[in-house]
N, C-alpha and C positions, 0 to 999 in steps of 0.2 A: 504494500500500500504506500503511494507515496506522502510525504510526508515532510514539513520542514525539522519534528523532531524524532521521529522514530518509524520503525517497522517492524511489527506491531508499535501501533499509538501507545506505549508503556512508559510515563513519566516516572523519574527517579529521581531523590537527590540524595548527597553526596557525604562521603567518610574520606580525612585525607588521609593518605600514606605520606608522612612523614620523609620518609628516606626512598631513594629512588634502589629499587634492585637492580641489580646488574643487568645491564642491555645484551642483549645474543647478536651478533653481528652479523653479517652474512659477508662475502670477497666482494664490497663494492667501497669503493673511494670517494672518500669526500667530493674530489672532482670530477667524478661522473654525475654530479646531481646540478641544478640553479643554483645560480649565489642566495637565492632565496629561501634556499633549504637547507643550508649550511649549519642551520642552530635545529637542524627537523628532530633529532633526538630530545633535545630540552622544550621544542615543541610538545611533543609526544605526551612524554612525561608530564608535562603543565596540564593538559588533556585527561588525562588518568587521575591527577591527585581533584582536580575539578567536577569532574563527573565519576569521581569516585569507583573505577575501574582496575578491579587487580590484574588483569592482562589484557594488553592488546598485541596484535601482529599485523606488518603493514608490508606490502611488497608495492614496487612499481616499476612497470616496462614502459621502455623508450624505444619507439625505433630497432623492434625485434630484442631486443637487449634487458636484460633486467637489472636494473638502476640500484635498485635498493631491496632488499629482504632481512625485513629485522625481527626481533620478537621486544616486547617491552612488560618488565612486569611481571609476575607468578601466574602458575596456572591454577592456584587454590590461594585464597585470601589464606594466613597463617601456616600454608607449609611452603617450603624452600626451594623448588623448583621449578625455573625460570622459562617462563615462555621465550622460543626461539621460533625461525623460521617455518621450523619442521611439525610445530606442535596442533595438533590437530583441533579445530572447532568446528560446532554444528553451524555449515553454512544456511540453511534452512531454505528461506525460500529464492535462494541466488540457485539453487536446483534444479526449478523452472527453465531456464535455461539450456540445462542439459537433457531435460524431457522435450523440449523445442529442438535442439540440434538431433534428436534420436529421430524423431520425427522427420526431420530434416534429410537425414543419411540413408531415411529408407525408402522418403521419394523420390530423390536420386535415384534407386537401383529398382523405382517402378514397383515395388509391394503397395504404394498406396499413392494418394494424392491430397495432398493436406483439401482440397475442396469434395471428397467424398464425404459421405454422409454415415455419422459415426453409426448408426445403424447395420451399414453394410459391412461392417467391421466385426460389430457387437451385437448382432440383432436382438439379442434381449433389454437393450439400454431405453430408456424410458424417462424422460422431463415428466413435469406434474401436469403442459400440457400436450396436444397432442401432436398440435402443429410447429412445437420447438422440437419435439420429438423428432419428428419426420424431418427438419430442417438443420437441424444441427449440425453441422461440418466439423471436420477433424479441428481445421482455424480457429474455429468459433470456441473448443477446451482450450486455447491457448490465451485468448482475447479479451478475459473479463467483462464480455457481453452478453452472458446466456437471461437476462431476465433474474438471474438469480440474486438476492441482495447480498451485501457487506458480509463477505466471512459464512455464510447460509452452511449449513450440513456439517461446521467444522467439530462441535461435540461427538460428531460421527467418529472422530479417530484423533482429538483435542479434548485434555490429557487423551493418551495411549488408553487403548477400549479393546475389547478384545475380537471386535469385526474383522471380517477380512476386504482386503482389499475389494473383492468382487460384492461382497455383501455392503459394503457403502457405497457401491457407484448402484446397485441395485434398490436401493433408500434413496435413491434421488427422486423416484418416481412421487414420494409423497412429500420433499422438500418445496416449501412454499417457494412460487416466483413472484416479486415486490416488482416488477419491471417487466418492460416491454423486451422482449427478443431484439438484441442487436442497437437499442435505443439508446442504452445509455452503459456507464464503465460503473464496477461492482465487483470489486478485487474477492475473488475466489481462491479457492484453495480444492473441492475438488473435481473439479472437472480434469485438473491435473493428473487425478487418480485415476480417471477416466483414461485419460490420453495415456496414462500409464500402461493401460491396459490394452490400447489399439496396438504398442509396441510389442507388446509379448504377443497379439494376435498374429501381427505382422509378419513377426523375425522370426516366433518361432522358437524361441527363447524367453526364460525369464526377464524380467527388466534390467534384476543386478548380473546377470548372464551378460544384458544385454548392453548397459552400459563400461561392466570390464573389458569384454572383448573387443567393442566397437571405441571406446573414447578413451579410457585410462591405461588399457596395455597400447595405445597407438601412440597416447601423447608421455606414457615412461609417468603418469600417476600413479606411482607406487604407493604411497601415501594418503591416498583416499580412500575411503569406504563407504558402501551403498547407504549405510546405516548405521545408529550405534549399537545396534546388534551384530555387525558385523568387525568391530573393533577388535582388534588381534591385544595378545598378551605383549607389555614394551610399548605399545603406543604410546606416545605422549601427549594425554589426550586433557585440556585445560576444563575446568569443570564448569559448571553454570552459576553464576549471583544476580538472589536478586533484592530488590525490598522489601522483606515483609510487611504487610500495612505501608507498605510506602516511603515506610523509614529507615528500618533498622536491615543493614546489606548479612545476607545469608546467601550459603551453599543451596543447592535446590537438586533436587534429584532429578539424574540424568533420565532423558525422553526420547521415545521412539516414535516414529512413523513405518512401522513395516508397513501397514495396512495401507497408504499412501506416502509412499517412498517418494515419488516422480513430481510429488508438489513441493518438499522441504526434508527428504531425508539423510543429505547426503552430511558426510564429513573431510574434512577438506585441510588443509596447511596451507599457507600462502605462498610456500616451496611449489607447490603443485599448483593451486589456483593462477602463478605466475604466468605458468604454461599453458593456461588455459585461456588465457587473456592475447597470447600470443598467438595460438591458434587461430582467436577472434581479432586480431587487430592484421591476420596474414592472410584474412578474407578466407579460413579455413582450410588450410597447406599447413601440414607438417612437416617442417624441415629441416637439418642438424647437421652439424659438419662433418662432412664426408656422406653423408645418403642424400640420396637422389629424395627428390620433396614429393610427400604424398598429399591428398586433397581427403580429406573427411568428409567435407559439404561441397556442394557447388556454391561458385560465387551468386548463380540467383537465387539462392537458397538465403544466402548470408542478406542479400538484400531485402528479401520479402522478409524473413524474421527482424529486421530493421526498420521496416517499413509498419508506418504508422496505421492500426487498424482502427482500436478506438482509442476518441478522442475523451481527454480528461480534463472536467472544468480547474484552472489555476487555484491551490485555494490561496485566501488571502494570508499574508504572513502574521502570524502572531505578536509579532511587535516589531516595529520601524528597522529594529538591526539589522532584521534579517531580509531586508527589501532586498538587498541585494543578490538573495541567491534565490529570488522568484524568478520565472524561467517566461520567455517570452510563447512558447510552446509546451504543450506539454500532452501525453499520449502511451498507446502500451501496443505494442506491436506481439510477436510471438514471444514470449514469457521473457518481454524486456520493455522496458521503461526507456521513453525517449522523450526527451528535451531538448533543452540548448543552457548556455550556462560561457558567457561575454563572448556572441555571437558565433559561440562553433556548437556542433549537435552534441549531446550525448548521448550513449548508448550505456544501460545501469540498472541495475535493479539491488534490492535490501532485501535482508534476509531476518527474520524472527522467531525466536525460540527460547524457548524456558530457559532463562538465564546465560543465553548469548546472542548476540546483534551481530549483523555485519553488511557493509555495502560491496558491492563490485562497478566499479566505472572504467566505460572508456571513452575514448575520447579518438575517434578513428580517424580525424583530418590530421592530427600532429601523433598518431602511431603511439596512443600514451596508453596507460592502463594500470588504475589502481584497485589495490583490495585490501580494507582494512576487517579485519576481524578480531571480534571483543569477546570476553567475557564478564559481562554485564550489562544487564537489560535497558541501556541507555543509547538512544541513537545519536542523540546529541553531540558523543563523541567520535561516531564515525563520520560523520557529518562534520566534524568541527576540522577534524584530518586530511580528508577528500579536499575541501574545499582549498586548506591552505596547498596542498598539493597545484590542484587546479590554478590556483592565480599564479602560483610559483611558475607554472610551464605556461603560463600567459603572458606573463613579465606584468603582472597587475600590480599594483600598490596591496602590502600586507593589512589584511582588515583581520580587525580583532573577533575574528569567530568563535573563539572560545566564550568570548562575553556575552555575543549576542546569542549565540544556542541559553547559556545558560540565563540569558532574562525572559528569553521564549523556554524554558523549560517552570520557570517561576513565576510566569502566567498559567501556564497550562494548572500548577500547580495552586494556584490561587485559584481561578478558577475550582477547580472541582472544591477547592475546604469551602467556598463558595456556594457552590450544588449543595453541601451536605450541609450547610447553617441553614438552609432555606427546606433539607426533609426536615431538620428539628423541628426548625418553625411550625411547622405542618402538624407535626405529632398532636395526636390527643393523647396524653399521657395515661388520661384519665377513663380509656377504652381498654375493653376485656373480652380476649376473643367470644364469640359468639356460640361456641360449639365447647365442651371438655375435652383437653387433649385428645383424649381417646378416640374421641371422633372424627377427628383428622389424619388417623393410620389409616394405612391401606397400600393399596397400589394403586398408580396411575400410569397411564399409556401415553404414548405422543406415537402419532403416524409414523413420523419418519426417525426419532432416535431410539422410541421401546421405552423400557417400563424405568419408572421410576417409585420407589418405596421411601414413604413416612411410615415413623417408627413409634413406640411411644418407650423409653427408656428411661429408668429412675426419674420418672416427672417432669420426663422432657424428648421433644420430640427429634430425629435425628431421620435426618432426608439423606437417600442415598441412591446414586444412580447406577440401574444395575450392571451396566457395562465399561462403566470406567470405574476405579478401582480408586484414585484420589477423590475422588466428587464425593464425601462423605462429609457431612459436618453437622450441627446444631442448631436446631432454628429457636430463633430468639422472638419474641412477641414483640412486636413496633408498636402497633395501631389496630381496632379494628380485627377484620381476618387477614392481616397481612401479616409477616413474618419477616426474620433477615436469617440466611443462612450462612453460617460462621464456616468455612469448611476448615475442617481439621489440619490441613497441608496450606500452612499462613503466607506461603509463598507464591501461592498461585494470585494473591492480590485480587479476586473474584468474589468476593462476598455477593450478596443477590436480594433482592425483594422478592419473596415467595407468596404471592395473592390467592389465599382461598376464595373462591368465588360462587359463593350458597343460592340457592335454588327458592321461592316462594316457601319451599314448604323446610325451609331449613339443611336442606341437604346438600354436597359439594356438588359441584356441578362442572367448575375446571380448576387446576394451577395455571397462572402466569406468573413467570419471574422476568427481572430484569436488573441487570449489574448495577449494585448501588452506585458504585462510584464511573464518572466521565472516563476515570483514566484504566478502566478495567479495557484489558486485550479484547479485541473486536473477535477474536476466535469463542470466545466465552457468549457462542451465539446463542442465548438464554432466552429472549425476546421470543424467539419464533416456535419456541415448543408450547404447545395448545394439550396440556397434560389432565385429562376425563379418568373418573373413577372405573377400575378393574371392576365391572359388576359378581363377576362369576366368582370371585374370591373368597 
């Protein structure tokens, strides 16, 4: 989702590190870089103690070249082991990408054509209507256009559920569509899953079959993995933080995507993402000293996933600082994000995930390409990175990015304590649910994520969703038949308004929920479950 502070929209503020840990360097020379990047490491660093990030990793290719590859920082707040180059993060949804280029490599060799009709691929595949159905194009899982809304079906496999991949794109059929087919932009996640799935039809092969053989043994990806189920023993692999409540920075338990890999599962080192940036800035030619150069894509392939499908309204910037990196364009081609940024395009997308962030940019008229990956649910600082990059290979005058992320990170932040002065307000203190606990157990259904269970435990009720295995917590009495649900894993920053909704004659009749707080992840797509009482119970 683009974003001036994050991807996922996940505001955070900050714990400083004191002392800088020791920088991992990579064989590049001061004098390979701008005079304007000369102090990038004390950059770096200033980055990390501001938005409170215990590792980052930043690579950048010039001109087929890779300029710089560093790690900055540990890969666990309180233990001693320094992120370097090689150290592995969940790049999450910079993934897309590589489900675009798979897609890419197999219409070259004529298994498909990104304008067939995913039907004819999947004939069991199904929208919720019947003319998106029949209409849907391979293009169209790439394009953030299905009618689908914001984040739509992501509790499907957001926390990890125990679905399979084929079982959530077959739950699509009852996922609500908020929009018109093709009308407007609506960052999804998984039609991804989908398009995941035309590739294993395709090739013939699993996905992660199909992504080792065809992209990571071509481009010497030693170093990546499909998933973090796929994580070897010795990896060094930087772990997730985030805010609990908002505030206090914690470890968070590592998260998987098996069941939708092709939207955000991959993991990656910026050692490797180098070469993958190079691939894309070499119009998709592998090639290395002494071998003859091989082509992975065609070049009209590279253009049409460059090329602008839909368009995305500008939004406005959150405070004055950051006018500057409003984009005179702005748009989402085949699982890439396209702009401009002091009149050249970019080609980029962000990646988000349970306590790691990260962007990937290029910048294909000056042959440049950066990728900064974090461990800590702050975009603000890959953003703050990127950009000083960017004006450096511009020769722009240095603007103080680090300030303005972080006054647009304290709005955002005012804002919501803001939202939540205005539910107090609201409260009637003085209201007592309408029903005795006890009458609020049971089970409840939702079409497209399945059963959800209220509990009644020592005098209190405890809502638990049966297929994701974190979504456990305590609901607490606000107002009325409303509730808040505290979930137990204080890390997910997802609290929720739980609305029983009684019937004439006293009886329930539905739940709605909906994220207390503004700055809850958009994946926490809580809104669109319509949850009726299990009669047969």
């Amino acid at each position: 989702m683009p974003s001036f502070l994050a991807s996922p929209p996940i505001a955070c503020l900050l714990l400083s590190l004191l002392l800088f840990p020791g920088i991992a360097r990579a064989q590049a020379s001061p004098e390979s870089l701008p005079a304007q990047l000369q102090d990038f490491d004390a950059y770096v660093e200033e980055v990390r103690k501001q938005f409170d990030v215990p590792g980052i990793a930043v690579a950048i290719v010039k001109d087929g070249q890779v300029v710089l590859e560093r790690g900055y920082g540990v890969r666990e707040l309180g233990q001693p082991d320094e992120v370097d180059a090689h150290t592995l993060f969940a790049i999450a949804s910079n993934t897309k990408a590589f489900t675009s280029a798979s897609l890419s490599i197999l219409a070259d060799e004529g298994k498909l054509k990104l304008d067939d009709r995913v039907i004819e691929h999947l004939p069991w595949f199904r929208m919720s209507d019947p003319y998106v159905t029949h209409e849907m194009r391979i293009r169209d899982l790439l394009a953030h256009r299905s009618g689908l809304g914001l984040g739509a079906g992501d509790l499907l496999y957001w926390p990890t559920t125990d679905y399979s991949n084929e079982e959530v794109a077959r739950r699509l059929r009852d996922v609500p569509l908020t929009g018109s087919f093709r009308n407007q932009y609506a960052y999804d996640n998984i039609l991804f899953g989908v398009a995941q799935l035309v590739v294993e039809q395709a090739s013939g092969q699993s996905y992660r079959e199909f992504l080792q053989s065809r992209i990571f043994m071509p481009l010497d990806m030693a170093e990546t993995r499909y998933n973090s189920d796929h994580l070897k023993p010795g990896d060094k692999v930087a772990t997730g933080h985030a805010k609990a409540g908002f505030t206090e920075l914690q470890a968070v338990p590592r998260m998987t995507w098996s069941n939708v890999a092709g939207a955000g599962g991959i993991y990656s080192s910026v050692h490797d993402m180098g070469k993958w940036m190079r691939l894309q800035l070499d119009g998709g030619v592998i090639s290395g000293e002494g071998e003859q150069a091989k082509r992975l894509f065609s070049a009209k392939r590279q253009q049409e996933m460059w090329s602008m499908i839909t368009p995305i309204p500008i939004p406005t910037p959150p405070v004055p600082q950051l006018a500057a990196a409003s984009p005179d364009f702005l748009g989402y081609g085949e699982g890439w994000n396209l702009s401009d940024y002091r009149g050249r395009k970019l080609v980029w997308h962000t990646g988000g995930w349970p306590g790691m962030v990260s962007r990937v940019t290029l910048v294909p008229e000056q042959k440049l390409g950066i990728v900064v990956l974090t461990n800590q649910e702050v975009g603000a600082a890959f953003h703050a990175i990127t950009l000083r990059a960017l004006d450096a290979y511009a020769d722009a005058p240095k603007s103080d990015w680090i300030a303005a992320y972080a006054a647009g990170m304290a709005k955002k932040q005012s804002e919501a304590e803001d939202s939540w002065r205005k539910h107090v307000a609201a409260r009637d203190t003085q209201s007592r649910p309408s029903l005795p606990l006890a009458k609020y157990a049971g089970t409840y259904r939702d079409a497209w994520y399945g059963d959800v269970a209220v509990a009644e435990q020592r005098g209190k009720l405890v809502l638990r969703f049966s297929h994701t295995a974190q979504l456990v917590g305590e609901l607490e009495h606000w107002q009325h038949d409303t509730f808040i649900v505290h979930w137990r894993d204080r890390g997910l920053n997802a609290d929720a308004f739980v609305d029983f909704d009684l019937d004439a004659d006293g009886m329930i009749r539905e739940i709605r929920m909906k994220p207390v707080s503004p700055l809850t992840d958009f994946s926490f797509d809580f809104q669109d479950l319509r949850l009726t009482p299990v009669k047969d119970q």
